[in-house]
N, C-alpha and C positions, 0 to 999 in steps of 0.2 A: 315360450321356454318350458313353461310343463307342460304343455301337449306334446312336446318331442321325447320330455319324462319320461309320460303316459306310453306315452308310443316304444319307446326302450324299453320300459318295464312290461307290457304286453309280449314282447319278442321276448325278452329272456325267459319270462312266465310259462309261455309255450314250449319256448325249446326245452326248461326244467323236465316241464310234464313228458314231454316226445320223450325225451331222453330216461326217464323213469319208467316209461309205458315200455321203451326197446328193452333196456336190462332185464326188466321183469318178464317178459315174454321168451327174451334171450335163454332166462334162467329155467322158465319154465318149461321151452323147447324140450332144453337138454335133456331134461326130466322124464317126457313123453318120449324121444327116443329111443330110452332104458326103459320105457314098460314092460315090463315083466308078465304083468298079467294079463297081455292084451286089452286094455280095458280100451284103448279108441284105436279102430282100423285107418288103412291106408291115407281115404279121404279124409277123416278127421287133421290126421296131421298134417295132410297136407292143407288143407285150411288155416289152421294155426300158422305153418310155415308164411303161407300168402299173409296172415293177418300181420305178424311182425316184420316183414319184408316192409309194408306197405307204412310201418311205423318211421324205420330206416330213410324211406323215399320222403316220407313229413317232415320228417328232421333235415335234409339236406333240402326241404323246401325253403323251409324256416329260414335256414341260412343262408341259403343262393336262390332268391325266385324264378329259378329255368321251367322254362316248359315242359321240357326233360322231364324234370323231376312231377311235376302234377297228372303229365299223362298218363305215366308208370303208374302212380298214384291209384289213379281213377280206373284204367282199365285189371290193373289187381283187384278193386273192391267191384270191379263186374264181374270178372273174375272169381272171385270169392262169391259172390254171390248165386251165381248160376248152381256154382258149386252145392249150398246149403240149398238151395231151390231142387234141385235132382235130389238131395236127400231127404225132403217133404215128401215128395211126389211118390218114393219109395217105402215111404213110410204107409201113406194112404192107400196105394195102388198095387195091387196083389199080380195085375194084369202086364206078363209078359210085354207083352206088343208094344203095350202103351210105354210103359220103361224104354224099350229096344227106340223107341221112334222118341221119347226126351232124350234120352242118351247122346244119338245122332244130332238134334238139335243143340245141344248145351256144346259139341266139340263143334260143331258148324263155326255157330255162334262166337266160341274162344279164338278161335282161329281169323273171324273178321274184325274184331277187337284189338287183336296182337298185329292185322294188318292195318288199323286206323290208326294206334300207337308208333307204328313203324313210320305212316305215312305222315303224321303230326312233325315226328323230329326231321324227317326230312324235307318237309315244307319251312318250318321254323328255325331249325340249327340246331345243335349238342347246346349251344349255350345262349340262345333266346331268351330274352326275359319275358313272366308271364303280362299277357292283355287278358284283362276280364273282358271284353266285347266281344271275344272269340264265338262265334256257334257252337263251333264245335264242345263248347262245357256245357252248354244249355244240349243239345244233342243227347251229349253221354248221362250230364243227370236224368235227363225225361228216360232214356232206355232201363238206366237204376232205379227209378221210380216205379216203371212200369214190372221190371222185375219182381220188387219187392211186392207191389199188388197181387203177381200173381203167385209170389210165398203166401200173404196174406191168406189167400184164398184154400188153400191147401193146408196151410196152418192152424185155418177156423175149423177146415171137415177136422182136423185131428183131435183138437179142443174139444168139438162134440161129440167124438168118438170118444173118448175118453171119459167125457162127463156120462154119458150114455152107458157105459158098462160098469164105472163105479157105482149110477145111483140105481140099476139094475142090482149090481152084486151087493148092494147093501141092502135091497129088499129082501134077498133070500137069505139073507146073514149068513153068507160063506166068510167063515174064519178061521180056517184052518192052514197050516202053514204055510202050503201051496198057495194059496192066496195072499193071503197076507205080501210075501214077495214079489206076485204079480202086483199089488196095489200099491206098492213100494217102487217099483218098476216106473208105472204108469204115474206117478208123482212126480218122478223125477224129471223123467221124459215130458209131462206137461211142465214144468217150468223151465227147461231147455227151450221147448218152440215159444214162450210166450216171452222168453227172455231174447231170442234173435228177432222176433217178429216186431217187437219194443223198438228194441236198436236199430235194424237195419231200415222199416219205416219212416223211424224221426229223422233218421241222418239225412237218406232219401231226399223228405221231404225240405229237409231245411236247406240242404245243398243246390236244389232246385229254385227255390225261393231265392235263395243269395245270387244264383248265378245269372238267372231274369231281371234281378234288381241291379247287377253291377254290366249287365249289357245294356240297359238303361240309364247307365250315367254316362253324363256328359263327357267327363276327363279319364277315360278307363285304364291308360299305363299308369296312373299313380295311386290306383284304387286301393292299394295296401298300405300306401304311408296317409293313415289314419290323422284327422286333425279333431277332434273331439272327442272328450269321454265315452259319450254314449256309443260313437265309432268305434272306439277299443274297442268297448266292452260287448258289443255284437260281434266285431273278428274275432274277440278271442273266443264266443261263445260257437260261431259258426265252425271254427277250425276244430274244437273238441267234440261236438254235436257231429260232424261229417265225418271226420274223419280218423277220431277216438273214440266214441262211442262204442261203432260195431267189433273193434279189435279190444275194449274191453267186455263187451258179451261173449264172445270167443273166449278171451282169457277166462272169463267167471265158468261157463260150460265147463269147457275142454280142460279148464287146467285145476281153479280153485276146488269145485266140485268133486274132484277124482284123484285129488294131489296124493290123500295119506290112502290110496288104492294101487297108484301107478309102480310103487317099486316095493310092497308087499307082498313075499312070496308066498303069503295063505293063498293057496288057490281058490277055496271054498267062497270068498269072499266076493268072488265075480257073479255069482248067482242074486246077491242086491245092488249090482250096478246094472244101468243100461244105458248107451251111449245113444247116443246124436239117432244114429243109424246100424242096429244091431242085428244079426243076422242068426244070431245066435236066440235072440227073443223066443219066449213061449209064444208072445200075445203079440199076432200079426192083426193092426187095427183095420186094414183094409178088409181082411175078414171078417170083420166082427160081424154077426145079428143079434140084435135082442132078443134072448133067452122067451123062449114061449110058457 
């Protein structure tokens, strides 16, 4: 009897949060639509849009376990993914060609993603209930894994690019205006990549981990009605770690970070922000050499 409690109070728990995470995203949307100041381009919101969309598909997971619902799920946060990954890559890489040939790969890529999602509901039905024994989620984690590694890795060269030119410009003690809002820049923009690179990581990881441990059980259609505590309290942690996490590092970037910038109409004021992927930037880090 209170493990079925347990088990109710985890479902309502999560749908609260889903539901709090959608409105607030909801809200913040609206917000970034009316930028005023351009302060984040195209991709950025479109991002944002995929991150709350993918809140929408949780919440209707919560409540009806269709497959439907988790593919959508999943292949949005590759989706999103690829997405923040092409905007590392541009950040580090100065080089044409290389861009032109990710570019091609990341829409490849979307396109065979949007065919596996397509091909899942119709192998399964509109209204299939989830099997954790599926391949196919151990498939899609290992590819989100392996994505996230290769953010990682482009995420580091930028960290050290960064750290490289601050503790450069601090040896010749440039403090002059100019500078100063480049290092202001360059702050900001480093807790942007260490704050996706955090999130979308651990989720990654722990999505992966769940999804090899629940094709490994014995009784896999009933692998969500949980019968011990410790049971809850790993679903509820896996559900917000996969698949809330990365859409509140999104939110903290793209929206808390830039909120009282987005519908201020000082123009002057876009000169100490810098978004995700700015093009507008002084300080291109693929450029950088250390000052002789």
């Amino acid at each position: 009897m209170m493990d079925s409690l347990y088990s109710l109070f985890s479902q309502i728990l999560l749908i609260t949060a889903s539901v709090i995470l959608l409105f607030s995203m909801t809200f913040a949307f609206r917000k970034i639509m009316k930028d005023v100041n351009d302060i984040l381009d195209s991709t950025d919101k479109l991002v944002f849009f995929i991150a709350a969309f993918q809140q929408l598909l949780l919440l209707a997971f919560l409540i009806k376990q269709y497959t439907l619902f988790l593919s959508g799920l999943r292949i949005l946060r590759m989706l999103q993914d690829l997405m923040l990954l092409n905007c590392l890559i541009k950040l580090d890489s100065d080089n044409e060609q290389c861009l032109k040939i990710v570019d091609k790969i990341s829409k490849l890529l979307s396109l065979i993603l949007l065919f596996i999602s397509g091909l899942i509901v119709f192998l399964e039905g509109l209204k299939s209930h989830f099997q954790c024994d599926q391949q196919i989620w151990m498939l899609l984690s290992g590819l989100l894994l392996l994505t996230n590694i290769i953010q990682l890795y482009f995420g580091l060269k930028i960290l050290i690019q960064i750290y490289k030119y601050c503790q450069d410009s601090s040896n010749q003690h440039m403090f002059d205006g100019l500078h100063k809002i480049m290092m202001d820049e360059l702050q900001n923009r480093k807790v942007q990549v260490i704050v996706f690179l955090l999130c979308c990581i651990n989720s990654s990881v722990v999505m992966l981990l769940y999804d090899y441990a629940m094709f490994d059980q014995l009784n896999p259609t009933f692998c969500l009605q949980k019968t011990t505590i410790s049971e809850i309290l790993t679903y509820i942690a896996v559900i917000i770690v996969s698949y809330q996490l990365p859409c509140l590092g999104i939110y903290y970037v793209f929206y808390h970070k830039n909120k009282k910038y987005l519908n201020n109409h000082n123009w002057e004021i876009q000169r100490n922000i810098v978004n995700f992927y700015d093009e507008r930037s002084e300080i291109e880090l693929g450029d950088y050499q250390n000052p002789q």
